[in-house]
N, C-alpha and C positions, 0 to 999 in steps of 0.2 A: 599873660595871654591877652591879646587884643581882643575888643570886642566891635562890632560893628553894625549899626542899624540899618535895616531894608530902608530902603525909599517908596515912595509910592511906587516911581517904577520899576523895581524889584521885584514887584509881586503882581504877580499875575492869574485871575480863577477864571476856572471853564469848566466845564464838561466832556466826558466821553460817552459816546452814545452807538452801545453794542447792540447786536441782536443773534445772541446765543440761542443756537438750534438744539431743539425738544422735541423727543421722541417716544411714545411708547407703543410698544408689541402685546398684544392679549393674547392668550391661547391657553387654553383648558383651565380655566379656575386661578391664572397666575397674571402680574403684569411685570414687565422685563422696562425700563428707566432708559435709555440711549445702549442700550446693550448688554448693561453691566450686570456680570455675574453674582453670585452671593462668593465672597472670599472669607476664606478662613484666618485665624492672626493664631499666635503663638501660645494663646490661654485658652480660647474659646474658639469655638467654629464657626463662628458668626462676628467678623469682626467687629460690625457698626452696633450690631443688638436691633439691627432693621429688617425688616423681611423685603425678600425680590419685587423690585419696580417701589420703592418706597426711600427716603431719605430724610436722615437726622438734622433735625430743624438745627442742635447745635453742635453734634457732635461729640459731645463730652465725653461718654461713656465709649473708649475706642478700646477695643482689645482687655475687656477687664473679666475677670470674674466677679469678683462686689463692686456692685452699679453704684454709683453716686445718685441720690434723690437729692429733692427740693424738700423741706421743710421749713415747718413754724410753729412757735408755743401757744399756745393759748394762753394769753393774759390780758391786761385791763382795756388793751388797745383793740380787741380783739380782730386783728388780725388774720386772714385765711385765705384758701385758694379759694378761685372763683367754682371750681369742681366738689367744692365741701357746704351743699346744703347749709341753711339758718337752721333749718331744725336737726341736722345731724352735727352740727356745732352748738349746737347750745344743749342736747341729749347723748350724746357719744361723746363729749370728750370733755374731761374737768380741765379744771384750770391747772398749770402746768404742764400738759398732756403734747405729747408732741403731736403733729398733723403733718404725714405725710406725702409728696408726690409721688411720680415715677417719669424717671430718665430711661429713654431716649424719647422724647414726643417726634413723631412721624410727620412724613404727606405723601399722599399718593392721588393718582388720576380716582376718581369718585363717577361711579355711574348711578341713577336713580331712573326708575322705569315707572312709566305711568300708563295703566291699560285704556283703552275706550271707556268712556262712561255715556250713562244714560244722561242727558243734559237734565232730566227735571229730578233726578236723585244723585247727582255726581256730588261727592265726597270734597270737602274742602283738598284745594292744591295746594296747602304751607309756601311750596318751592316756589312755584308757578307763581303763585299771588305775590311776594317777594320782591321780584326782579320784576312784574309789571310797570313801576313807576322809573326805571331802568330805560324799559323797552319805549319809552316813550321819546329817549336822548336819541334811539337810533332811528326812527321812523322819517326823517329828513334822509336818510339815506336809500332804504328802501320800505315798499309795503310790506313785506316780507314782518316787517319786527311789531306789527299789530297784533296785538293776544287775538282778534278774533278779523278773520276773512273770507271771504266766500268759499274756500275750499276746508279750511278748519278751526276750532277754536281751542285755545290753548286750556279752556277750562273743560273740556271733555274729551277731546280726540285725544289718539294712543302717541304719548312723547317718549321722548328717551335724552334723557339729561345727562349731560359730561360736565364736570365738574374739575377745573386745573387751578390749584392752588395758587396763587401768587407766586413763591417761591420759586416757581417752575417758568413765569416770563417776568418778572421784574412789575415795572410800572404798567406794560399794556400788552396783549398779543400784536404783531407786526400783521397789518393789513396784510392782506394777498396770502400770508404765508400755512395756513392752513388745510393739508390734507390729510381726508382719512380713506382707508383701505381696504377693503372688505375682502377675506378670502373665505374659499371653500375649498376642502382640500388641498391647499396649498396653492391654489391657483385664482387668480384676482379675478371674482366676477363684477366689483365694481370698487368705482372713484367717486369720490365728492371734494368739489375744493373749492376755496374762497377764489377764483380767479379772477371776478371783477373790484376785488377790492373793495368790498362796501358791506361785508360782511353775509349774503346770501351765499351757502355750500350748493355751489351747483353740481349736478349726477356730470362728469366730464369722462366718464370711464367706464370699461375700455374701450376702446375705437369702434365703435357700429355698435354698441350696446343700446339695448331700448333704455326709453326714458331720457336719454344722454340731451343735458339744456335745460330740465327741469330743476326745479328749487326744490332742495330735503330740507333743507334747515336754516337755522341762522347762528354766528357766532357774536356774541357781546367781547370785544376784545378789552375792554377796563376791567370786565368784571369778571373774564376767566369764563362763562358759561358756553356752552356748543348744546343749541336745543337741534333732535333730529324728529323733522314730522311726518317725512315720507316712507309711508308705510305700505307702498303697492310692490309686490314680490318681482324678485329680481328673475331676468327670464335666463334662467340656468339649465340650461339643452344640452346633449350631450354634444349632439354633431354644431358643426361651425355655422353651418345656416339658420341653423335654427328654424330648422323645423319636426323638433322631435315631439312625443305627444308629451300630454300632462304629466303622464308616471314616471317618463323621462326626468323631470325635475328634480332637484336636490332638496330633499327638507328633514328639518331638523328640530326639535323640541326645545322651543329657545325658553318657556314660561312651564314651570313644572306644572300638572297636573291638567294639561292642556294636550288636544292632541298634535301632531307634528304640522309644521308650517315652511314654509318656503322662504328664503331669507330676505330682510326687506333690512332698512335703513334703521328701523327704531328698534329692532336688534342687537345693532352695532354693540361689540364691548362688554356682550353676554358672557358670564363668566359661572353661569351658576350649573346647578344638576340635576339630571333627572335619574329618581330611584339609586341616588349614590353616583351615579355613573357621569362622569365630567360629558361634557357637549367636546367631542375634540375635532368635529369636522371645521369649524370654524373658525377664523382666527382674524385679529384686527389688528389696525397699524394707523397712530395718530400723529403726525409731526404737525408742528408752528415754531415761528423764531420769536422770541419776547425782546422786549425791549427794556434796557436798562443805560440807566446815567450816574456817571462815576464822577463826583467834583472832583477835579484835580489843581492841585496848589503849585503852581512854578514859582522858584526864586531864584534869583540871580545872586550871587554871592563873589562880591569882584575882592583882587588881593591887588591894589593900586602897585605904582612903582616906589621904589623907596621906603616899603611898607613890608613887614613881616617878612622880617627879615631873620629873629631870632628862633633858638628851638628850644623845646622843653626838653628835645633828649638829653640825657645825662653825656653821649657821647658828645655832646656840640664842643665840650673842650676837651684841653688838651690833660695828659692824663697827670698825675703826679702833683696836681694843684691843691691847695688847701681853699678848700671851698669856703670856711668858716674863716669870718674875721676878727669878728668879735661876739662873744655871743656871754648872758652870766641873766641872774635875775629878774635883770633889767626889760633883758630884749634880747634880738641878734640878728648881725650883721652879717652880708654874705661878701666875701673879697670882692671890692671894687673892680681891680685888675685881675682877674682871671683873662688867659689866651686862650679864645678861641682856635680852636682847628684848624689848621688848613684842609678842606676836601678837595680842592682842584687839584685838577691832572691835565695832563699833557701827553698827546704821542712823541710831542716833540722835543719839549722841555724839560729836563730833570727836577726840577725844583719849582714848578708854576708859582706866578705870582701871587699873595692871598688876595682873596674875593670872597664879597659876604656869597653865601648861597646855601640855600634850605632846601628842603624835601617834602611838599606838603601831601600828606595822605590821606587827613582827614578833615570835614567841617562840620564841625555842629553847631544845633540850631537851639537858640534858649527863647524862653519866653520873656516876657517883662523884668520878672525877678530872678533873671539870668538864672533859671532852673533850666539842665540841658533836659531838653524831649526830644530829638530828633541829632543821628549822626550819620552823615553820610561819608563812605568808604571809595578812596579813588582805587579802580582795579589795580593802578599803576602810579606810584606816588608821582608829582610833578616837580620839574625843578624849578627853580624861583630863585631870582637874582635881584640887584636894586636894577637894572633896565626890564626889568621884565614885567608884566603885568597883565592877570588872567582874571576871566569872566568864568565861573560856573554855573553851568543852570543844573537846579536840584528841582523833581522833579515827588510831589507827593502826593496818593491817593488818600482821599479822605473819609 
């Protein structure tokens, strides 16, 4: 079997550069992923072992009854997850002892809510204080990304924090592409969307809607976060004019033990209950596109003329041969003079003249130490003759 070395020009690296659209629906206590239902498999009713609007970081545990975990022993090297405490590793478990995980690890869209505080008693913000030295990359973009402004400060006013995994855009969220949805009763009393590209969620919705051109929020697209500030209640009237009275308006108990409120932007993504009872007037809708980059490896794999010309099928000759020529202790020889086959045909000639000609199907790919890693399949094998001579490009994600 021949072997052949790429050339520099043979090989060729790039990139592809996607931006798969992300979606998710809240409503009553659930989150729903691009649509996708919970599916049942042939063991269990759960196929992934993931709950609605959540996905398996690796998927391992698919359709099982006994889950596969991670584990480790405890010994000299001492060894553990980063979720097994120093003092619950060195007083729960001796030496030999296994130390268990648990498969399937999850992600889901993450909401954190922060009420108003009093500035000279306000509670440390963990989250908040965080991503301040973040907020500092976007402020060339707009005012908007300053923890503190003349209309609010990040360290006391009422926020409402979305949190999107990596996992969910890749390397960064796609400028522009972020909207969220705000309903009431099934009907969209408002919009917020990054329209100008620079990461401020301007109120864009619905058409005549008060507030519409104001800033709610801001989205960090490296880091996944969607802070929402605007907290002045959406004008939810019954009639189109909007001129119904106060009691007219829609409100809802977003903050348990609080009385009902009129729905505003730092709401958004409220999933929780009051007295048991899910919030189901409400319901939200988050899309962005992420951005990811796929190396891609091209090689060119030529079969020059006069070249590869031989086959390893057993059929390439003719039948009734003594393949063995000499063979004993020593060694072994394979007959010189084997006949190949004739495979040419003719519509017009009974007897075509012979001609070398092959059938290539396959190429694979070795590394230095001609280990094969990589074999590519032609849908349709090709024919190859000594005047003929083909170029394939192979084409692989990395």
């Amino acid at each position: 079997m021949p072997y052949y070395k790429f050339d520099d020009n043979d090989l060729l690296y790039n990139q592809i550069k996607t931006h798969p659209r992300c979606e998710f629906f809240i409503y009553s206590g659930s989150y729903y992923y691009n649509n996708r239902a919970k599916v049942s498999g042939s063991f269990t009713e759960n196929l992934k072992h993931t709950s609605v609007g959540h996905i398996s970081l690796h998927e391992i545990n698919v359709d099982r009854n006994d889950l596969i975990y991670p584990f480790v022993t405890k010994q000299g090297s001492r060894t553990s997850f980063k979720t097994t405490s120093t003092s619950n590793f060195n007083n729960d478990f001796a030496f030999g002892d296994e130390i268990a995980g648990t498969y399937p690890l999850t992600a889901s869209l993450h909401r954190k809510y922060f009420a108003a505080e009093n500035p000279t008693t306000a509670a440390t913000r963990n989250y908040i204080n965080a991503i301040k030295n973040n907020l500092r990359a976007y402020q060339p973009q707009s005012t908007h990304f300053q923890s503190s402004t003349d209309l609010r400060d990040l360290d006391d006013t009422e926020i409402n924090m979305l949190s999107v995994p990596s996992i969910f855009y890749g390397s960064a969220i796609k400028k522009g592409s972020v909207d969220l949805k705000f309903y009431v009763s099934g009907t969209l009393v408002a919009e917020a969307s990054d329209k100008n590209h620079n990461g401020e969620l301007v109120h864009s919705g619905p058409t005549g809607s008060a507030y519409s051109g104001s800033t709610v929020g801001f989205v960090m697209y490296n880091e996944g976060f969607i802070i929402l500030t605007g907290n002045t209640a959406f004008q939810l009237f019954d009639d189109a004019a909007g001129t119904g009275t106060e009691s007219q308006k829609h409100t809802d108990v977003y903050i348990p033990d609080e009385s009902a409120r009129t729905a505003s932007w730092v709401h958004f993504g409220h999933t929780g209950s009051v007295n048991q009872d899910p919030i189901l007037s409400s319901s939200y809708s988050l899309s962005f596109e992420g951005t990811t980059y796929t190396p891609v490896l091209t090689m060119f794999a030529h079969a020059p003329k006069g070249k590869l010309n031989n086959s390893l099928n057993p059929t390439y000759i003719e039948r009734n041969q003594n393949i063995e020529s000499n063979s004993g202790s020593l060694g072994y020889t394979e007959n010189k003079n084997l006949k190949v086959k004739n495979t040419m045909s003719s519509s017009y000639i009974y007897d075509q003249e012979y001609e070398k000609q092959v059938f290539i199907s396959k190429i694979g790919i070795y590394d230095e130490d001609k280990n094969l890693i990589a074999i590519a399949k032609l849908a349709k094998p090709v024919r190859k003759t000594d005047e003929l001579e083909y170029t394939f490009k192979l084409k692989y994600d990395l």
